[in-house]
VOMIMAR-90363 format. One line per 4 residues: their letters; for each residue x negated, y, z of C-alpha. Coordinates in steps of 0.02 Angstrom, whole numbers. Example, Ala and Ser with C-alpha at 12.3 -4.5 7.8 and 13.67 -1.06 7.14 Angstrom:
2
as = -615/-225/390  -684/-53/357
This chain:
614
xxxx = -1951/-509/-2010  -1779/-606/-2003  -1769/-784/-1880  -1627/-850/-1983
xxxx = -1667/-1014/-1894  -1640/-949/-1730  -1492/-864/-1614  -1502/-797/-1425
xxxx = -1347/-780/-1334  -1281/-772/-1146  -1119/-814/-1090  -1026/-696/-969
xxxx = -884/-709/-865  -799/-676/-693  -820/-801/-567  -715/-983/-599
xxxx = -681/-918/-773  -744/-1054/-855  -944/-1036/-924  -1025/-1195/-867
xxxx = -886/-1285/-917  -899/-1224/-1089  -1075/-1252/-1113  -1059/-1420/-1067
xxxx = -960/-1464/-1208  -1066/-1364/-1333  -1210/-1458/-1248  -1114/-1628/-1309
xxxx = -1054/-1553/-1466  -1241/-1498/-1515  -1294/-1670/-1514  -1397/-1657/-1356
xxxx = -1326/-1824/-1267  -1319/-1993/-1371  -1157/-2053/-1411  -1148/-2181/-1286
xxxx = -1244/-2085/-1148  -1178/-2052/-959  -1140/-1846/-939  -1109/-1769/-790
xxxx = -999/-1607/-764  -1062/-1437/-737  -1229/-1493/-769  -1288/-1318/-777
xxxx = -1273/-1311/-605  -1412/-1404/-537  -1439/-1338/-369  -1365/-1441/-232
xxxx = -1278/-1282/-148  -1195/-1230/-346  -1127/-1421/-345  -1033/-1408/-180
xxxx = -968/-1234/-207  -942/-1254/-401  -1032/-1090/-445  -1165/-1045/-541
xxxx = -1306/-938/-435  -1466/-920/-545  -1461/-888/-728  -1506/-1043/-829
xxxx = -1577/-1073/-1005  -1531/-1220/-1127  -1514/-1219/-1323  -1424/-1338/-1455
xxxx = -1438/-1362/-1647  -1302/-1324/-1765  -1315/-1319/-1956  -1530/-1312/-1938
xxxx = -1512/-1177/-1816  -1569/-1168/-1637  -1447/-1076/-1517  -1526/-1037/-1345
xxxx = -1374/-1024/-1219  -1412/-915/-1073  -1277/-974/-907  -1251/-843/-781
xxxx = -1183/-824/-627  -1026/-746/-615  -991/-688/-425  -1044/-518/-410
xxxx = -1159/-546/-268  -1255/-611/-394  -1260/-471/-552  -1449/-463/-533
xxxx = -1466/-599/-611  -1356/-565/-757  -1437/-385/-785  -1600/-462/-815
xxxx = -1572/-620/-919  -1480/-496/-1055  -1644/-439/-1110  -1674/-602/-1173
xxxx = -1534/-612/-1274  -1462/-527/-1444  -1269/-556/-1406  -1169/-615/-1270
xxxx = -1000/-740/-1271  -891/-656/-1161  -750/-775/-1081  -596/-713/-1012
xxxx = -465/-836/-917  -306/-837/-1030  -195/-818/-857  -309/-693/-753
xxxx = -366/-588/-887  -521/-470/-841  -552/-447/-679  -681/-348/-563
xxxx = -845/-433/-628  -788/-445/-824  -785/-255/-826  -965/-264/-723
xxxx = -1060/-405/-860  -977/-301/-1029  -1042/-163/-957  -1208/-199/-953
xxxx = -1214/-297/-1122  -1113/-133/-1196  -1271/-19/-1139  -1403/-145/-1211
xxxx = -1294/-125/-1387  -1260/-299/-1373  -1130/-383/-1502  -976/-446/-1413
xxxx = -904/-612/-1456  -726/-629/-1341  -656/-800/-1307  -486/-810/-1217
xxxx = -516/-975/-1110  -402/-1098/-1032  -269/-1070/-1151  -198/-1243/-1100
xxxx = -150/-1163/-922  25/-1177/-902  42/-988/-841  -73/-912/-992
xxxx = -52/-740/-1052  -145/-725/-1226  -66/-581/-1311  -84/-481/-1156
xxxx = -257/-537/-1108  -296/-487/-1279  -223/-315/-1252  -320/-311/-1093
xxxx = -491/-356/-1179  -463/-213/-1293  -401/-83/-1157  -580/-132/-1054
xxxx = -695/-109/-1229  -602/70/-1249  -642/111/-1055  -812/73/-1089
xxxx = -838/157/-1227  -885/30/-1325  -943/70/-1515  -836/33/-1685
xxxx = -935/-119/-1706  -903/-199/-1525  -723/-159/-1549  -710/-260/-1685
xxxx = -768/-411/-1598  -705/-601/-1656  -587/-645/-1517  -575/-851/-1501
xxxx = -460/-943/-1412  -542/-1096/-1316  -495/-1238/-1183  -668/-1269/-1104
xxxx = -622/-1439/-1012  -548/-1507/-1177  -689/-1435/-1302  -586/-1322/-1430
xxxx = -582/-1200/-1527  -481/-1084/-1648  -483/-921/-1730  -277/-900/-1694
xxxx = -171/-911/-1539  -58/-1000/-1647  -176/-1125/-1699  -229/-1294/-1610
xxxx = -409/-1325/-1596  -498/-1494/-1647  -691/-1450/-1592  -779/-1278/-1553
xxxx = -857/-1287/-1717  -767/-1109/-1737  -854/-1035/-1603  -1033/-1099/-1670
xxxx = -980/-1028/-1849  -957/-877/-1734  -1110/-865/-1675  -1209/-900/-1846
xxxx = -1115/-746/-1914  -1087/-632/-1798  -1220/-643/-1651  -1368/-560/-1726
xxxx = -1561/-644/-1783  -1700/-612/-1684  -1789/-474/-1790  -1977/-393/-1773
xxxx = -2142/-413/-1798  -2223/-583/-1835  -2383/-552/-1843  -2412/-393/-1747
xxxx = -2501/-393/-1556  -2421/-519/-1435  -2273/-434/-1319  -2158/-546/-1189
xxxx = -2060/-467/-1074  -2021/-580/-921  -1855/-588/-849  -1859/-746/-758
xxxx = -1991/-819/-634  -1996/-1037/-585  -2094/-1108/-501  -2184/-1275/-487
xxxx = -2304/-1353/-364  -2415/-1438/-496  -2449/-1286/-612  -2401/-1132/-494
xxxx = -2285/-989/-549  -2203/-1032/-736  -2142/-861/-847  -1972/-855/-927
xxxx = -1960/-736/-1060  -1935/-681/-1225  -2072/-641/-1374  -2024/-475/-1453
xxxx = -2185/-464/-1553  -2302/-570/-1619  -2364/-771/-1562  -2398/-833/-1410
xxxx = -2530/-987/-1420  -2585/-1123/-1278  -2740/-1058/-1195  -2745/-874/-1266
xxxx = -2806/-739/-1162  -2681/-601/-1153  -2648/-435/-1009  -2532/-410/-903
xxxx = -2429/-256/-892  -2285/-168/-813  -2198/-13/-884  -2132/54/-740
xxxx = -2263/21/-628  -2427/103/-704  -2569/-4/-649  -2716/-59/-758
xxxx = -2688/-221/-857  -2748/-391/-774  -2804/-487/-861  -2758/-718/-882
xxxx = -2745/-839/-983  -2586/-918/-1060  -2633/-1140/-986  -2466/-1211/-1060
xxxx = -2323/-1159/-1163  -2138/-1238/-1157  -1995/-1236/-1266  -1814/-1269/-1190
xxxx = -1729/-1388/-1293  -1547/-1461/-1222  -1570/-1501/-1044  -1765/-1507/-1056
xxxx = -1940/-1401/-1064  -2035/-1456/-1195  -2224/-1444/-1225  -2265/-1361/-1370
xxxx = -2445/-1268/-1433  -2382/-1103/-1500  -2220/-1022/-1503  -2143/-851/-1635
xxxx = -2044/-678/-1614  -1883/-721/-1558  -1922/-880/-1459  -1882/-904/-1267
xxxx = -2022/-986/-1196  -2075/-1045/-1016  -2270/-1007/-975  -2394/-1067/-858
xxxx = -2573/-989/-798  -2525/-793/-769  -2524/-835/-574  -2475/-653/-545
xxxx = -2341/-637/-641  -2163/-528/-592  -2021/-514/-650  -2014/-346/-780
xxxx = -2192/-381/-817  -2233/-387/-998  -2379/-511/-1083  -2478/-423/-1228
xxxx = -2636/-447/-1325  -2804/-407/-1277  -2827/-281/-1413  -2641/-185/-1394
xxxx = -2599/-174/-1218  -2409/-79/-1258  -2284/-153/-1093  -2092/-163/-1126
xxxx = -1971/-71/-1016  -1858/-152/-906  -1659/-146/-867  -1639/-49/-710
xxxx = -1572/-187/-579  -1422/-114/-463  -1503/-86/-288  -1437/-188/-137
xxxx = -1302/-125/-46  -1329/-220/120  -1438/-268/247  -1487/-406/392
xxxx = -1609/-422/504  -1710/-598/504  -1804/-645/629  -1894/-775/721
xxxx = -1779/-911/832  -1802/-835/998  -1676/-952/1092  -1715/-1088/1224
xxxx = -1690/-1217/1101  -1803/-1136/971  -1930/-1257/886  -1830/-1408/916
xxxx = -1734/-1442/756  -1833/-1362/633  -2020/-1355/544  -2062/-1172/513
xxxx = -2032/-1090/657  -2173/-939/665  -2154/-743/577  -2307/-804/465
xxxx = -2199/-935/397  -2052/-825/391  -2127/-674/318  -2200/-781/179
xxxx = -2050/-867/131  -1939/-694/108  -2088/-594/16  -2080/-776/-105
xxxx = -1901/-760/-127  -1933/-591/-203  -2032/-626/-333  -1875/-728/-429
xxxx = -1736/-629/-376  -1744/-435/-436  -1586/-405/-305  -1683/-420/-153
xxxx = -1771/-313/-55  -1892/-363/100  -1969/-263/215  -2051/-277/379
xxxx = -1946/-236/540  -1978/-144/706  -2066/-268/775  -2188/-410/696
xxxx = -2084/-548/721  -1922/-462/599  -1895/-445/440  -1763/-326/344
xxxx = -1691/-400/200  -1564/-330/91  -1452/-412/-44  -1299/-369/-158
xxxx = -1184/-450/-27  -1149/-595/119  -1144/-702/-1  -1290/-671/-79
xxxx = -1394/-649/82  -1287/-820/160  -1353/-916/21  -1533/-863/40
xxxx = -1505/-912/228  -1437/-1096/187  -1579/-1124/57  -1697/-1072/195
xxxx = -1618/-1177/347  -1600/-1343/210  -1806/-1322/173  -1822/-1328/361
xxxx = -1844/-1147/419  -1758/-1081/596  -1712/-903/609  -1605/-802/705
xxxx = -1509/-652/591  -1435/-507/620  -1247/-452/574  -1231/-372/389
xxxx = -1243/-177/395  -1216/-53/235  -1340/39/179  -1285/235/188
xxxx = -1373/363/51  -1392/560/81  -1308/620/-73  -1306/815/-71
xxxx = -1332/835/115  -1182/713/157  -1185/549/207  -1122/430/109
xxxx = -1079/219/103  -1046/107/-20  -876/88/-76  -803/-78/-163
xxxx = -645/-95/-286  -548/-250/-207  -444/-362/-337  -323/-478/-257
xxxx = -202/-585/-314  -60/-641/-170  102/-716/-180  253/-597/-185
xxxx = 288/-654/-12  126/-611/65  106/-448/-4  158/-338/173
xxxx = 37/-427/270  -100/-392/147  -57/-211/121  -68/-182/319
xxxx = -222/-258/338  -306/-187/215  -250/9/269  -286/-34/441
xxxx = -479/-30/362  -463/121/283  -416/38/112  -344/183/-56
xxxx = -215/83/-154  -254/125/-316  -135/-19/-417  -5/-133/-397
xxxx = 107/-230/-536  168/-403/-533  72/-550/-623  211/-701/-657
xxxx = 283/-737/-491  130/-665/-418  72/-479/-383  -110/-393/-420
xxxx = -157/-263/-290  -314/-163/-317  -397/-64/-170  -553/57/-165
xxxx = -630/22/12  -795/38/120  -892/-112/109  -932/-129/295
xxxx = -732/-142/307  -736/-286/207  -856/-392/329  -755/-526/418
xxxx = -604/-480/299  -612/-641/187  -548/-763/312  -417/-657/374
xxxx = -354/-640/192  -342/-818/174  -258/-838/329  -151/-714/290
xxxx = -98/-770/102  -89/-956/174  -233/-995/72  -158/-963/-85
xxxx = -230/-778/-111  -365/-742/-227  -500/-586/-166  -621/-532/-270
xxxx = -728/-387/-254  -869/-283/-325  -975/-105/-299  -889/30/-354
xxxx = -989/200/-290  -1064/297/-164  -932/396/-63  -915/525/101
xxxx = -942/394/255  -762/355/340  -810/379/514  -804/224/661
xxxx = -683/92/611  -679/-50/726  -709/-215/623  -685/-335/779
xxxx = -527/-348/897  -605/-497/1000  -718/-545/1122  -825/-680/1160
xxxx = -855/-803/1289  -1023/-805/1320  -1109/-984/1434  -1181/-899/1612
xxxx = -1294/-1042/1637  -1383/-1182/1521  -1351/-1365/1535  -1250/-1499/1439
xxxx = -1053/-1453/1401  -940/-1567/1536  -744/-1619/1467  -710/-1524/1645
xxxx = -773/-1360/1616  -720/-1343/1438  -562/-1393/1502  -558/-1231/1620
xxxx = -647/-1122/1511  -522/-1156/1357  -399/-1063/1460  -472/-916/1426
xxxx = -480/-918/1235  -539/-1019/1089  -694/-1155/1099  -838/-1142/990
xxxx = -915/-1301/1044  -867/-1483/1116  -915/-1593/1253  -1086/-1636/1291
xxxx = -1164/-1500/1173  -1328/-1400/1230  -1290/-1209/1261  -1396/-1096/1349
xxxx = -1351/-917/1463  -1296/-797/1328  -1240/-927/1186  -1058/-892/1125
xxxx = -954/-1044/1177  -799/-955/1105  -672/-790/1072  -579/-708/1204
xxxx = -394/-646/1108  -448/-467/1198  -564/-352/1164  -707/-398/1307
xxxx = -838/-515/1338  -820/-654/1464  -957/-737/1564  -893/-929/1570
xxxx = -983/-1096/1630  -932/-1221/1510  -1068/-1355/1604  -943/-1356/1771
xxxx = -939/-1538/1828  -821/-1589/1951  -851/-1616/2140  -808/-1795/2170
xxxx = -755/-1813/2356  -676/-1954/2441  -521/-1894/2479  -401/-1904/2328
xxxx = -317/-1735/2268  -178/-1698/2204  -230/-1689/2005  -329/-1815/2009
xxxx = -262/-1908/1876  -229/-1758/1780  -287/-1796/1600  -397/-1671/1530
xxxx = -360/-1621/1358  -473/-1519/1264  -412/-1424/1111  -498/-1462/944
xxxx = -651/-1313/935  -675/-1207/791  -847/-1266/687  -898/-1112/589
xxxx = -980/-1107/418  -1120/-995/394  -1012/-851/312  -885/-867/445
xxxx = -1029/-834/550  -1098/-690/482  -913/-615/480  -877/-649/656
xxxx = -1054/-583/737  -1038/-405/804  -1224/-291/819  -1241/-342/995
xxxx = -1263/-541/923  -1356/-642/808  -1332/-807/740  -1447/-936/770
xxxx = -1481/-1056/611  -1581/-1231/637  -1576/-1357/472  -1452/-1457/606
xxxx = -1344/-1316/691  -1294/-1138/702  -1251/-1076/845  -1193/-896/922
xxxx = -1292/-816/1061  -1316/-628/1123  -1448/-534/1077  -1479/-520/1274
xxxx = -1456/-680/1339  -1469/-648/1526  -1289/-611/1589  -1344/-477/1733
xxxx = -1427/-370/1598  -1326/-388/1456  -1179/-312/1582  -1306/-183/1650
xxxx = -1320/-138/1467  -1147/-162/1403  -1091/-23/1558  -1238/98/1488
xxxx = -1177/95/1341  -999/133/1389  -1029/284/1485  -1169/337/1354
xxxx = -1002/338/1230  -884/418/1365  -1017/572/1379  -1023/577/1193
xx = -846/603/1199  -837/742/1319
């Protein structure tokens, strides 16, 4: 059976190429606001860290209604740190919209999304966006599109894919470069003809594969997936099963059944094949599990999700200030909050540490485990983590680390800087060609050379560079490469920061912190330019005598300090230090905080590595 009333599509895209944008106007377009209603932008991205960083993070459903037809849009995330997510959602979905920026053409993650929609057989609908950009390229992109379906090996059919040409932010469309746009009632036309109906059995056994997990404190865990056979009706009793997993059904029943419909869920008592539907009452339910009848328990496969490529270590806030700032503070708390965060995001992986009180949790990326981290430290967890580390693979007997393919886009005059930098960490040029008045350089290097790299770049480029990354392979390890050229200076006593002894202790490098700011022994209170640790006391007040010296009217002027983010954090940190987050502060300590055995170790260590050497 045919749902001629019905169409499933995602749209992919790089990062900042445009998706949310889009589907805000076909949100307006599909009559979902009223005509004289308040809209706001982006309002895909609903999560308070995705509307101060303008990205999309988790995959989100919505659906309009054009010519008696319901389209459910699928936005996804486009930073590669956050692929998981797109890998999963596809299942839901018969076609994809993939959107290309008419200046940048495809870059790192475009390649990444197509890919996977290519393998599902997906049909390919390309729009060329931002074609108002002054700089845009749209015969070339166009070339581009088609040189990146051929590299894929894409079939007849996806080669012949509509290509639109579309200004997001103004709400066009048109079938020809040469052609201006009025509304994007081309691109919904496109859809209706070319994006596939839902298609299988109406009245067989009930099968729903899940690929997305919510979660509400009124009805418990809600299921997001598609029905690929059959109905699914309010209080049925159904199994649950997993393909890949092999365990007996369990069995629940289905309490209440949702429909997404513009911007909201609504209620509904039965839903068809083909329909994406939100579900309540399976309190067990994962990700890749699949909901059948009673009577024909047959589970759905599902898409193999890319395994992480690195790893932290989270553990509880051992400082002296530990327990002051934030609400869960113990490993119970902890552990149950990471092992949660599991269940809706197929990219993670938790397990338990050395010791009770640490966790191991691996992601796609910093960015991917940094966000995890904020979301934690705004609920009101404290935590202490690790520095990122790759994880290596035995391939064949040899050891091997993940290596990434680095696209960057610098002006022509920043281009040496960039190039040294990036062999300096053991980076293979593989391409370089000039863009406009700009050039594209792209690099095959380990990931671990990439940690702390970012804000150098930027620094580098005068902010005007554009890095973006993504996992290319497994490769022969590189040997040491030294990631860090700086020190620290690290407080020798705790106490209140004085204007005095910052003043003294800025002479021997950058400040971290202000006046009258709690440290502790072994908190970082700044970077030495060389290469060693110094012990400093930041809390030094001065002895007030009553004979008058000779500076004693010497103002004291304190250079600004450097505040870091929490990615500048996890970039700076080497393994000897964690970073210490609060829902008010993070702050930079040692992992030994007393300052006679931290340099008892530090000298073990150094003639453990001289020995090694001889």
């Amino acid at each position: 059976m045919l749902r001629t009333d019905l169409r499933n599509v995602a749209i992919i895209a790089h990062v900042d190429h445009g998706k949310t944008t889009l589907v805000d106007q076909m949100l307006k377009q599909g009559g979902i606001y009223r005509e004289n209603q308040e809209t706001v932008t982006r309002v895909m991205d609903s999560g308070d860290i995705e509307k101060e960083r303008g990205i999309t993070i988790l995959a989100k459903n919505t659906a309009v209604h054009y010519k008696d037809v319901k389209i459910n849009i699928v936005d996804t995330p486009g930073h590669a740190d956050f692929g998981g997510e797109v890998e999963r959602v596809l299942k839901m979905v018969n076609g994809v919209i993939l959107l290309v920026d008419a200046a940048e053409g495809p870059m790192p993650q475009t390649r990444f999304v197509l890919q996977r929609a290519l393998e599902l057989n997906h049909r390919v609908i390309v729009v060329v966006n931002k074609i108002d950009k002054p700089d845009a390229r749209l015969g070339e992109v166009e070339d581009e599109v088609l040189e990146l379906l051929i590299d894929l090996n894409a079939t007849d059919e996806q080669l012949d894919s509509p290509i639109l040409y579309c200004s997001g932010r103004a709400g066009t469309a048109s079938r020809s470069a040469d052609e201006e746009g009025v509304d994007l009632t081309p691109l919904f036309d496109t859809i209706l003809d070319y994006i596939p109906c839902p298609e299988g059995d109406d009245e067989g056994g009930l099968q729903l594969l899940v690929s997305s997990i919510d979660y509400n404190d009124y009805v418990g865990r809600i299921g997001i997936g598609r029905i690929e056979r059959g109905r699914l009706t309010q209080n049925q009793d159904a199994l649950i099963c997993n393909f890949h997993s092999g365990e007996t059904p369990k069995r629940t029943k289905i309490v209440s059944i949702y429909q997404i419909d513009g911007l909201t869920r609504v209620p509904v008592e039965s839903a068809r094949m083909g329909d994406i539907v939100c579900f309540s009452g399976a309190a067990s339910i994962t990700i890749g599990d699949t909901i059948t009848a009673t009577t024909a328990p047959e589970p759905l496969e599902f898409v193999k999700v890319s395994e992480p490529t690195m790893e932290m270590t989270f553990a509880v806030n051992t400082s002296p200030l530990a327990g002051k700032e934030g609400k869960f503070v113990t490993s119970r708390q902890l552990r149950e909050r990471l092992y949660r965060e599991t269940m809706r995001d197929v990219s993670l992986r938790v397990s338990d540490g050395d010791t009770t009180d640490e966790f191991k949790v691996a992601g796609r990326g910093e960015m991917h485990l940094s966000i995890l981290i904020e979301n934690m430290r705004r609920e009101g967890y404290e935590l202490c983590c690790s520095n990122p580390r790759v994880l290596f693979k035995e391939i064949d007997g040899v050891k091997c680390e993940p290596f990434e393919k680095v696209m960057l886009d610098v002006p022509m005059e920043y281009v040496g800087p960039v190039v040294e930098k990036l062999g300096q960490r053991k980076g293979d040029l593989l391409e370089m060609h000039p863009i406009g008045d700009r050039t594209r350089i792209e690099y095959l290097i380990p990931s671990r050379c990439l940690i702390g790299y970012r804000s150098e770049f930027l620094t580098a480029t005068h902010g005007e560079g554009v890095i973006n990354t993504l996992f290319d392979s497994y490769q022969p390890y590189r040997g040491e490469i030294p990631m860090r050229f700086t020190g620290a200076l690290v407080a020798s006593c705790d106490g209140e920061t004085t204007r005095y002894g910052l003043f003294h202790t800025q002479e021997r490098g950058n400040l971290f912190v202000g006046p009258q700011t709690k440290v502790y022994e072994g908190m970082i209170v700044g970077m030495n330019p060389k290469n060693d640790d110094i012990a400093v006391n930041p809390c030094a007040e001065k002895k007030l005598t009553a004979i008058r010296s000779a500076g004693a009217d010497e103002k004291l002027l304190l250079t600004p300090p450097i505040f870091f983010t929490l990615e500048e954090a996890i970039e700076f940190i080497t393994d000897d230090e964690l970073i210490e987050v609060t829902p008010k502060s993070i702050r930079l300590r040692k992992k030994i905080l007393n300052t006679e055995l931290r340099m008892k170790e530090t000298m073990r260590l150094r003639r453990a590595a001289a020995a090694a050497k001889q």
